[in-house]
N, C-alpha and C positions, 0 to 999 in steps of 0.2 A: 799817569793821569787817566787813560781807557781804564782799568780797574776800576777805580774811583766812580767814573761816572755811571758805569752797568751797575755798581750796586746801589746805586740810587735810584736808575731809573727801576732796579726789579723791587725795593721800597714802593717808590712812588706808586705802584702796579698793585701790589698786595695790599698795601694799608689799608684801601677802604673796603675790602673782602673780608677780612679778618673776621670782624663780628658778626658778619653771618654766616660762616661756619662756624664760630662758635653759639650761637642757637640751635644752629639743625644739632650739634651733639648735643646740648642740652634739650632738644627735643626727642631724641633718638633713647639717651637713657631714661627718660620718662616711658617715655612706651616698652621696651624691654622691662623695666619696675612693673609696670601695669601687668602687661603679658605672664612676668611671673608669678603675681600673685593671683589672677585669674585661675593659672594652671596646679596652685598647689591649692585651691576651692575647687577644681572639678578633681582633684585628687582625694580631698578628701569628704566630696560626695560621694566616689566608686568607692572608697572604705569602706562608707558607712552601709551602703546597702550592701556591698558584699558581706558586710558585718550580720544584717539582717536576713539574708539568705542562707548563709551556713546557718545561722538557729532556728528558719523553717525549716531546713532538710534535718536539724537534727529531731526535731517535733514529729516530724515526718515517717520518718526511720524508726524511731520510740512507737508512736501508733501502729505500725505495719507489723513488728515485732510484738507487741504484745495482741495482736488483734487475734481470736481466732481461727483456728483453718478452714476453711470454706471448701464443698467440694468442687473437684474439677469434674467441667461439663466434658461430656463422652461426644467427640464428632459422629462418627456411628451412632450412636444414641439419636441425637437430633435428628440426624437422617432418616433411623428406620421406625422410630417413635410410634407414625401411623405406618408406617410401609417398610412391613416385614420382607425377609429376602423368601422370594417362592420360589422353588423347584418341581419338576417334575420328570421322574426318572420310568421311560418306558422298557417295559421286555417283552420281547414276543418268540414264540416260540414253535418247532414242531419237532416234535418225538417220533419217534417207531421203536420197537421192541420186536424182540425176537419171538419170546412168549407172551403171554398176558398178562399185563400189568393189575388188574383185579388180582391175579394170585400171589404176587409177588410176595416177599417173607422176607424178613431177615433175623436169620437162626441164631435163637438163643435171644434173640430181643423182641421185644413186643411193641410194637411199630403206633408212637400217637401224633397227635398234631398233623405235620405235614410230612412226615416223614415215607409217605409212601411216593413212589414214581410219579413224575410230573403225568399231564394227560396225554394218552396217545395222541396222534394226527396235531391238526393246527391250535394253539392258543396263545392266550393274553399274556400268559405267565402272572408273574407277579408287578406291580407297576407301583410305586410309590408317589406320595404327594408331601413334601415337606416347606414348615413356613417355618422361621426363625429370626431372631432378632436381638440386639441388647435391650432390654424391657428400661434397665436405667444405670447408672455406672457402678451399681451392683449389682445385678443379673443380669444374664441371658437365659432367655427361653429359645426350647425346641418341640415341634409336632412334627410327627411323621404319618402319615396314614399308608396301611398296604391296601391294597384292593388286587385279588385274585378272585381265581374260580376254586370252587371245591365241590365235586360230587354234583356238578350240573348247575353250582346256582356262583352267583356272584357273590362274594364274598368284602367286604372293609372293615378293617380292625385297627384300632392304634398300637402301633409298632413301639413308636418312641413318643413320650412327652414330660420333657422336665423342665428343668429353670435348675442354673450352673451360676455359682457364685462367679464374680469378676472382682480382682484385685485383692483377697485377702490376705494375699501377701507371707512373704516367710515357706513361698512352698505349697501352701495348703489350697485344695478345691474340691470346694462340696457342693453335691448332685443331688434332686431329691425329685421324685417322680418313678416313672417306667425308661427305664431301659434295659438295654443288652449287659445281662454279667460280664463282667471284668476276668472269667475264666479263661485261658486260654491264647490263643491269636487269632482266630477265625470268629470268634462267637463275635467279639465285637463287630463286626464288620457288615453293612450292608452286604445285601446278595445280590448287589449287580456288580460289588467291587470284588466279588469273590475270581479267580482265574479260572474258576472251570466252573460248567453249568449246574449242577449239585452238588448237594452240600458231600462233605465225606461220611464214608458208612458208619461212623462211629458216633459223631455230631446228630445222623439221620437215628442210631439206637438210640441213643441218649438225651438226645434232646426232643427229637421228633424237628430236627434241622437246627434251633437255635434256641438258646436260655435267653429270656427275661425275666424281670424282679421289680414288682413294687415297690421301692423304700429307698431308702439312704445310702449314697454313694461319699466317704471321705479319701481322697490323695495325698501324698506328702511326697516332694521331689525334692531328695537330698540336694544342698548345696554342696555339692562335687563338683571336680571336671567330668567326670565322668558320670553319663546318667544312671539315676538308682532310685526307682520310685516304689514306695510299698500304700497299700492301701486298703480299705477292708469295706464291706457293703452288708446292710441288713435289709429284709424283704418280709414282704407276705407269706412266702413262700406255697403260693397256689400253683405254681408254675409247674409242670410238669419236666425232673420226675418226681416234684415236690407234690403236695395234693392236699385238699383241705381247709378249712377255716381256722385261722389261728387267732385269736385276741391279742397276742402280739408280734413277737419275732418271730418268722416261721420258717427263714434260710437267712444265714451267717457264712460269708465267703472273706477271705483274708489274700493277698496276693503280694508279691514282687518282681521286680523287672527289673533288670540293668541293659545296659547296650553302650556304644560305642564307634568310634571311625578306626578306619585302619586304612591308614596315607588319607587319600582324595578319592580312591576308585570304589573302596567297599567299609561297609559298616555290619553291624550285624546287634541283636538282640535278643536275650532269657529270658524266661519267664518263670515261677513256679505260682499255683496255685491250689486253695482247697475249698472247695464249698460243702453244708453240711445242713441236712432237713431231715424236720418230724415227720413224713407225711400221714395225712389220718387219711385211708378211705381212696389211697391210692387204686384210680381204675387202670385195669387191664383189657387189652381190644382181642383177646383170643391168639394176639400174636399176627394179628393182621390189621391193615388200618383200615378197613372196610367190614370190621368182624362183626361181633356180637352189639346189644342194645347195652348203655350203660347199665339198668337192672340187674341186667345176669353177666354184668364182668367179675370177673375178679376180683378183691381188694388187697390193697397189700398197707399193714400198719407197722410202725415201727421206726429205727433210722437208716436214713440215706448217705454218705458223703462219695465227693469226688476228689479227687486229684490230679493234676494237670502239670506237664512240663512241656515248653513249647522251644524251639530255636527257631530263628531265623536270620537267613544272610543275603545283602544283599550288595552286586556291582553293579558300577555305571562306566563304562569308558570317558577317562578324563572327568569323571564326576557334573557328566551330562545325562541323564534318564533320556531325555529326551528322542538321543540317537540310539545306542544302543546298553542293553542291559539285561542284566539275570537276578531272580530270586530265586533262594531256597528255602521252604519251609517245613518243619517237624513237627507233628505232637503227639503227644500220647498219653492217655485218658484211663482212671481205674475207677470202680463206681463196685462199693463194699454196700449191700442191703445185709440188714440184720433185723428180723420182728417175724412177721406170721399174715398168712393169707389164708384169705377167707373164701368161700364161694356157697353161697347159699346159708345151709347148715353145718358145710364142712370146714375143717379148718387144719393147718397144717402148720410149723415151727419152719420159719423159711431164711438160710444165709444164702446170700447169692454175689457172684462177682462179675463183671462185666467190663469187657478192655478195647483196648483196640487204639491205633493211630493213623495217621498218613506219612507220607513225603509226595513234595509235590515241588519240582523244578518247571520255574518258566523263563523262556530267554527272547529277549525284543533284538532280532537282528538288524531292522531298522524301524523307524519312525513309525513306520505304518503294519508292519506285519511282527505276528508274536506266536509262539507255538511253546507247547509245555506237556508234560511228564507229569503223572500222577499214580502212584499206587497206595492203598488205604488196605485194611485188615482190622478183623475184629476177633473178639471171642469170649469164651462165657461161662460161668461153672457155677452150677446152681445146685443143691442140694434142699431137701425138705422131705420133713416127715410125711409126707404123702405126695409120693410122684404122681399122681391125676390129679391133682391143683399144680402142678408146673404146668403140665398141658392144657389145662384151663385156661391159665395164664399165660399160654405163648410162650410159655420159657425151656421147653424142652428140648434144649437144640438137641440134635442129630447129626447136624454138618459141625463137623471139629472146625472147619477152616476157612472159615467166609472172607472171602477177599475178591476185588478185583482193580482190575488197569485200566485206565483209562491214555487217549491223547486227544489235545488238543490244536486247532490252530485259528489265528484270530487275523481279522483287517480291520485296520483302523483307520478310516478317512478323516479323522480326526481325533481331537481331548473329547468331545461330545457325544461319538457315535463308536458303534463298534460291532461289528460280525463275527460272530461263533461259530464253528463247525466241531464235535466232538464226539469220539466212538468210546464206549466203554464195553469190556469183555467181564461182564458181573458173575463172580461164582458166589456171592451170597447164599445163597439156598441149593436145593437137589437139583436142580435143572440151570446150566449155565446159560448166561442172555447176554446178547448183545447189542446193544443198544447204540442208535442214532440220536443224537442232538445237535439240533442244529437253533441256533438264537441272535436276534439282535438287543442290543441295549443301547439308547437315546438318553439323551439329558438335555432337557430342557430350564430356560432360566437359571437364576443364580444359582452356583454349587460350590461349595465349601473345598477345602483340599480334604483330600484326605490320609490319614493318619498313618504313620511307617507300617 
């Protein structure tokens, strides 16, 4: 009978509940219905713009592809556009000599340009001014100005000024203006980045300290591991021991160079080279750089060439310069004349050969102090149909064996600054000398690295 009645009373209890939970489900799958079909409309709203976005990126992508290339701006460029990088590199200097530098000679060459002894006692030396810059993200330009003394007066000449391709890519860089021939390993080089205070006796026969060239510089740097660069340069060829006015090519120089690392500590670098000039009207100073009036020099017509092979090697502990380091450097120089000199009404059938090199070791045993080794030799074998135009010409040597030694030692209170002290025992000529140099060099403003 208790069974019976609890399942009536839990009837009785439910009955009128019933139909309203059955609303709320019937209310409940309405709104899930609703909610889905809401959701498959904002689904296929995201479709459709994503539909319409991938076919602007492919619009996109088509334009950018087919658009031409534009150049890329140079950040350097923007920068130095108006505001070139300046420099200014001071030397100063004072000399003594044993003998007299008015006499000085160097036998068997005939000494021009600057090739004589700096000034006895106190001076300027040579002092450089250089402005430089990327003109646009196809060149750069460079000026150099030197300003010295010469023979009591002040002296400024440009040294360097060209404009250097950028970016031509595949290797290649072309140079057009004045600068330093590509002969050798010293010629390129400014002379305060030289290690010793003058040039070497054979650069000083030969050159009268350094070669320049007006005209066209091309390079090509093999794609190697290994570097291997050849390249060739055409000129005015006025430069001395070039001479003359030429209407068009008047020196043709051709060169290569390889180099290399070995481990981390040392690298090293060859070179050969040849240059090759007409000269018309080649002056001769009597063989002294203080000699004769250009009217009554000498002249010498005909051709010039030289040849050049150069080494160098250099270590760094741990592949640091900074701390400590050595370089070695070689070269040696043949310079073949072939034509006829003139002096006055006289004339004479003239071959001549002229040589000579260095070696010069210098070793940084720390950061601040650097001391170095230099020995240099020349020599000369002239022949002509009338030995009194050699003598005319300065070119008689007597002394078979011009050579001398130098050493050096440096303090460097800094990358900026630097103190010289340097004896040289010159037997150049009849009377050996010995000479005192002592110098500093300063660098002021921006300064470039400079080159192995």
């Amino acid at each position: 009978m208790k069974p019976l009645k609890l399942t009536l009373l839990i009837a009785a209890v439910l009955a009128p509940a019933s139909p309203i939970f059955a609303d709320d489900l019937s209310d409940l799958k309405a709104e899930i219905t609703q909610m889905r079909a809401d959701y498959e409309q904002r689904i296929n709203q995201l479709e459709q713009r994503l539909a319409v976005n991938e076919s602007s990126t492919t619009e996109l992508n088509d334009t950018i592809n087919n658009a031409p290339p534009s150049p890329i701006a140079n950040s350097s460029t923007s920068k130095n556009s108006f505001n070139p990088a300046i420099s200014m590199v001071l030397n100063g200097s004072f000399n003594q000599y044993q003998n007299n530098p008015e006499d000085y000679a160097l036998d068997g060459f005939a000494l021009q340009g600057e090739g004589e002894l700096g000034k006895q006692g106190f001076s300027l030396g040579e002092s450089e001014l250089t402005l430089s810059a990327n003109i646009d993200q196809a060149l750069y330009g460079q000026a150099t100005l030197a300003i010295h003394e010469h023979e009591g007066s002040t002296e400024v000449e440009i040294e360097e000024a060209f404009i250097e391709s950028l970016g031509l890519g595949n290797g290649l860089t072309a140079r057009a203006g004045r600068f330093f021939a590509p002969i050798g390993y010293l010629n390129q080089r400014h002379i305060h980045t030289w290690n010793f205070a003058d040039a070497p006796l054979i650069y000083r026969g030969l050159f009268g300290n350094q070669l320049s060239t007006d005209g066209l510089k091309l390079a090509y740097v093999l794609p190697t591991d290994q570097l291997f660069e050849i390249g060739a340069t055409v000129g005015a060829g006025d430069s001395y021991p070039g001479g003359g006015d030429h209407n068009g090519i008047g020196d043709w120089l051709i060169y290569a160079k390889t180099g290399g690392d070995i481990g981390i500590e040392s690298s090293w670098q060859a070179s050969m080279s040849h240059w090759q000039s007409n000269p018309e009207d080649r002056q001769y100073s009597g063989g002294h750089s203080h000699g004769a009036e250009p009217d009554t020099s000498a002249l010498f017509n005909g051709d010039t060439d030289i040849s050049n092979v150069s080494l160098v090697y250099k270590w760094a502990k741990n592949g640091n310069f900074r701390q400590q380091n050595f370089s070695l450097v070689g070269e040696y120089f043949l310079l073949n004349d072939d034509g006829d000199i003139t002096h006055g009404n006289e004339f004479a059938n003239y071959d001549g050969k002229q040589y000579g090199g260095y070696v010069e070791g210098v070793y940084q045993f720390n950061p601040q102090w650097r001391s170095g080794l230099r020995y240099d030799w020349v020599g000369s074998d002239h022949k002509a149909s009338d030995n009194e135009l050699l003598a005319d010409a300065g070119l008689d040597g007597k002394y078979n064996n011009p050579q001398r030694s130098s050493v050096m030692v440096e303090y460097l209170p800094s990358e900026f600054s630097r103190i010289r002290a340097q004896v040289n025992y010159d037997q150049s000529y009849n009377d050996d000398d010995l000479q005192l140099l002592l110098q500093y060099t300063v660098s002021l403003g921006a300064h470039g690295a400079h080159s192995y």
